[in-house]
N, C-alpha and C positions, 0 to 999 in steps of 0.2 A: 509282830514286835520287831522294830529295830535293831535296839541295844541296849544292854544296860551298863551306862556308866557313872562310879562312882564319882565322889567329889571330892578332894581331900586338900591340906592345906591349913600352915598355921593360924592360929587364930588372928582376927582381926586384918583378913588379906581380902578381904569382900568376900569371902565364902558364900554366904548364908545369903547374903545381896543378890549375889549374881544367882542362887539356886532360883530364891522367890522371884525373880525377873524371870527367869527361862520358864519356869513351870506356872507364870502369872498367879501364884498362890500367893497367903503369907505364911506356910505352912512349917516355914523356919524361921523362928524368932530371930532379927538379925540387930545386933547391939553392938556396944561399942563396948564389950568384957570380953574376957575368954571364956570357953565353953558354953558358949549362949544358947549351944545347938546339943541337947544331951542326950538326944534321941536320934537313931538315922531317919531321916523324912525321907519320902520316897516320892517325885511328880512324876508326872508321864505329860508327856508332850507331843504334837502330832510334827512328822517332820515334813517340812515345806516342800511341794516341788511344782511349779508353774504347767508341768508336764500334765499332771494329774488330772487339771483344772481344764485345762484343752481335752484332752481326751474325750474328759465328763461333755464337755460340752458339742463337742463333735455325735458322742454318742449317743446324746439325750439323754442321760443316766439318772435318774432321782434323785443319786444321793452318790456325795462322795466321801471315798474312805481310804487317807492316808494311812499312812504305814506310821508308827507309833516308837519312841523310846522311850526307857525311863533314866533319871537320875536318882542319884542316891546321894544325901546331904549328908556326910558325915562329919561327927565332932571334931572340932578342932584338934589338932593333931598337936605334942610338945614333945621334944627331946626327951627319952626316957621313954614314952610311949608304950615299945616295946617289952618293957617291966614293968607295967601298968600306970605309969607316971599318969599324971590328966585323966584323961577318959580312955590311957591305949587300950586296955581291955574291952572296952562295949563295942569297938568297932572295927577289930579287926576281923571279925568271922565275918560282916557286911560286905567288908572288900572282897573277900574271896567270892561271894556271891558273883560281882560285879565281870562285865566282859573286858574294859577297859577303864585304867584309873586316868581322872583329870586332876594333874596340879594345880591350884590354882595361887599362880605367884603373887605377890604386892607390887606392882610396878609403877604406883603413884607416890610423890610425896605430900604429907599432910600431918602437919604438927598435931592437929588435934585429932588424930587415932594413932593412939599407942601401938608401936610393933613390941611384939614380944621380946623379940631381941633386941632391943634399943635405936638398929639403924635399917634403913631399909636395903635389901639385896636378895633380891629375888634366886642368885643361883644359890646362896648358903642357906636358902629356905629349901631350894628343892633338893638340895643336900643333907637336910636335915631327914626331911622325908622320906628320904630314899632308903638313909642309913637303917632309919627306924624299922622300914615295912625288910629292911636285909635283917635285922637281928631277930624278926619274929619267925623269919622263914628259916633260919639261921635253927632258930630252938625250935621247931618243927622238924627238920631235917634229921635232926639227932636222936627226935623220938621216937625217931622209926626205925633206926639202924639195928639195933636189937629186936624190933620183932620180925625183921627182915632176914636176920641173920639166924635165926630160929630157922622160918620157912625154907632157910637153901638147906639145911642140915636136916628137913625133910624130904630134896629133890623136890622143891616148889621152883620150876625152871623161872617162872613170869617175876616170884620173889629175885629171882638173879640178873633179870634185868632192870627189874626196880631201885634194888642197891646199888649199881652200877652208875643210874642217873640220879642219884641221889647222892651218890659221891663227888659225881662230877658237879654238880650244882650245887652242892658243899663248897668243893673246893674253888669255885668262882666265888662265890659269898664271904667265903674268907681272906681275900686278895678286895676284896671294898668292890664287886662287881654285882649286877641285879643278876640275879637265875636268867632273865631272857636271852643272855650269851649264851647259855648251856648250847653246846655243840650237840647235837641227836638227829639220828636218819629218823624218815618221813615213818619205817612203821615203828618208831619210839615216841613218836607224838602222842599218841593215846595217852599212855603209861605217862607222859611228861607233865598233861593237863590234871591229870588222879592226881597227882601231889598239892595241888591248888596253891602255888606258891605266891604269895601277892606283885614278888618284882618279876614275875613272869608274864605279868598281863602287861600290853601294850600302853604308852604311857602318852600322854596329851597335855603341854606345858599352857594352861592358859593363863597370859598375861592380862591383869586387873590395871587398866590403866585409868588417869582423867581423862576428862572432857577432851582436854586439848591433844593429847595422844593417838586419841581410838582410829583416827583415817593413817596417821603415818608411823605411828610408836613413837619409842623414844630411847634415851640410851640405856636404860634397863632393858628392855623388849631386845633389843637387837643382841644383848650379851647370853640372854633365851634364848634365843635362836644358835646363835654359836653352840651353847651349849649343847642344846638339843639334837644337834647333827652328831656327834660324836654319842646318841645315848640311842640310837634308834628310836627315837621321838619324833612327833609335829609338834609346832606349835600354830595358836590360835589367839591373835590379840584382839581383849575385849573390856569396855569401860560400861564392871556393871551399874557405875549410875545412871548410865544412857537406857543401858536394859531395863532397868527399872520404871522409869519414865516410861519408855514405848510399850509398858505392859498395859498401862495405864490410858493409852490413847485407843483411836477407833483406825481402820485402814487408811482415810486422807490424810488422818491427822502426821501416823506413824512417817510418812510418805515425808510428807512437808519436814518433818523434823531431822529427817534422817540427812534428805536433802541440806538442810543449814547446818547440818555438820560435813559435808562434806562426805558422807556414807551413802553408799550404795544400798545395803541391805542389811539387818540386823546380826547381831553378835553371835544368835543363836542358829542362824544359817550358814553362816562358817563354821559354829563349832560344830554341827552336825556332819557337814560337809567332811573336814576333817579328820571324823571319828568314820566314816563311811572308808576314808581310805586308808585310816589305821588299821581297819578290822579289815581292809578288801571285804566290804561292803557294794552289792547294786541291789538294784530295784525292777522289777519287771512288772507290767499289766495287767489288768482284765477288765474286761469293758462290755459291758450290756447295759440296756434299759432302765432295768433295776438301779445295779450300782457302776460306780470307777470305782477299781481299787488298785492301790501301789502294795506290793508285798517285796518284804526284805529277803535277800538270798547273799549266799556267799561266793566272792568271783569266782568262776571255774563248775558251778552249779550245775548238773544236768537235766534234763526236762522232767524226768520220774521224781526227782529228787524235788525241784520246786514244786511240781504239784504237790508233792507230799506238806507245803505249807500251807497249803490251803486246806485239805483233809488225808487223812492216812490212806483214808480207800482210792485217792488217785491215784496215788505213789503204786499201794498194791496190784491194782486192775489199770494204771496206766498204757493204755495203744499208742498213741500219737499227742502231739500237741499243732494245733495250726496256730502259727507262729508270723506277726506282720512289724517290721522294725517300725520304732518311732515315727521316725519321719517319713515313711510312707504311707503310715495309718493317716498322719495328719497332711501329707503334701494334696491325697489323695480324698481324705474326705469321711474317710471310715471302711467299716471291714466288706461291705458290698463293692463299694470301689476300687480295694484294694485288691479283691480275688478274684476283678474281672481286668484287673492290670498283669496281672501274676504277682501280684507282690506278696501273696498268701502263701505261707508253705507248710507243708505238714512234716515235720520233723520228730523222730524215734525217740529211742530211748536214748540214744549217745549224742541226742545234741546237747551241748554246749550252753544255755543262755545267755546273754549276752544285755546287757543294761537298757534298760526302754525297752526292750520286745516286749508287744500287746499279744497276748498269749488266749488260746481256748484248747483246753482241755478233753480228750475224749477217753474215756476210759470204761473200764466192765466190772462192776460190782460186784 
């Protein structure tokens, strides 16, 4: 698995559009009301990479098998939210679920879809949003201060660090700022995630633009992006009626269309893109006969540690991993060619992996 990232977003901003375009479902009703979505949907989607493709076919592989994310379609989101206004209640435990949330702003205009607020502005939407998912973290925070304050007063030392970052992330929340400022050294990260706070996850502003926008933006999109520098955010501009459409097409077709606009490659390969390098996100290999497979890891991942995604007993009984970078596996033809180049190395337990490495495992059960 990838990721999983939420969806979130006031009503009527293409939410439900753009979800059923990425995950080629129609598995969210998408309407021209609010709360058309009352339930979280949940797609998985396999994520692209041309790499994988080469690989497979370098290797003769049967079958190939990308590495996977899912989304999560949540209810339209309305001011109040966090006091159960709309639907706040049904979705905020979803979010927390979630690795990272996507805004998903209104960046078109179009008289016949009503904005909730009467005009369109993308950044007083993601301000809306913000606010909301800060007052629920806001009343979470506080409901733990007491039984926190219990545990010190029984020399609960772990309870003393936990209030401590609980205060500090208070008191960001109350100055109008997300938790994900909270200032915390590397071994308070643990303790930091157990809070589950929703403005603590990594945030991805995607702009819903037309037709005529999607290759260059517009003056919406670019005031996103402004924005988004100052919020440790990306953004990702995307026109989900185009998505919609190319869910709809076969590979020529997508090809052709994309091309007469003006696009490279679809909405959903940026936004995966982008969500890869929110999360410090790579991808490493495996490559035999049988199958190709892409497996998601996190930057800075060690070799015991990735095999551990494949199965637990690597990670346990892990020896070695022979290890052959991307572009050597493919300059040279495959992993025969490659380890009589020397391009093959067998590397411990403190290597490092590094993005594209075509990886084989040896390990003792």
């Amino acid at each position: 698995m990838g990721f999983k990232c939420g969806i979130v977003g006031l009503p009527n901003v293409g939410k439900s559009t753009l979800f059923n375009a990425l995950t080629q479902t129609a598995a969210a009703q998408a309407a021209n009301f609010p709360f058309c979505t009352i339930e979280p949907n949940v797609g998985e989607v396999s994520v692209p990479d041309e790499r994988l493709d080469k690989l497979a076919e370098i290797g003769k592989s049967k079958e190939v098998i990308p590495t996977r994310l899912s989304f999560v379609d949540i209810a339209g989101l309305v001011k109040g939210a966090s006091k159960g206004e709309g639907l706040g209640n049904q979705f905020l435990a979803n979010i927390r679920e979630c690795d990272a949330i996507a805004y998903v702003l209104r960046c078109f205009e179009n008289d016949d879809i009503v904005h909730v607020a009467g005009k369109v502005d993308p950044i007083a939407d993601a301000e809306v949003v913000e606010t909301e998912l800060m007052l629920a973290d806001l009343e979470s925070l506080e409901k733990r201060i007491g039984g926190l304050e219990k545990k010190i007063r029984a020399n609960d030392k772990d309870a003393k660090l936990t209030l401590d970052l609980v205060n500090r992330a208070k008191a960001l929340l109350e100055e109008g700022k997300p938790a994900r400022h909270t200032e915390r050294a590397p071994d308070e990260e643990k303790a930091f995630r157990e809070l589950q706070l929703l403005t603590a996850k990594p945030v991805l502003y995607v702009c819903n633009v037309d037709e005529s926008a999607a290759a260059t933006g517009n003056e919406h999109t670019r005031k996103v992006e402004d924005y988004a520098k100052g919020h440790e955010a990306r953004t990702v501009i995307i026109c989900a009626e185009i998505e919609a459409e190319l869910a709809g097409l076969d590979a020529a077709d997508r090809s052709d269309y994309l091309s007469s606009l003006g696009l490279e490659e679809p909405g959903l390969n940026k936004l995966i893109r982008e969500g890869y390098k929110l999360l410090h996100l790579q991808t490493y290999f495996t490559v035999g006969p049988k199958e190709a497979r892409a497996w998601t890891i996190p930057v800075g991942t060690k070799a015991p540690q990735a095999a551990g995604v494949i199965h637990t007993d690597f990670e346990r009984g892990f020896i070695r991993a022979q290890t052959i970078a991307y572009d050597d596996f493919v300059a040279l033809g495959g992993e025969v060619a490659a380890k009589e180049a020397g391009k093959a190395r067998d590397e411990g337990k403190e290597y490092v992996v590094k993005d594209g490495d075509v990886m084989l495992f040896k390990f003792n059960t």
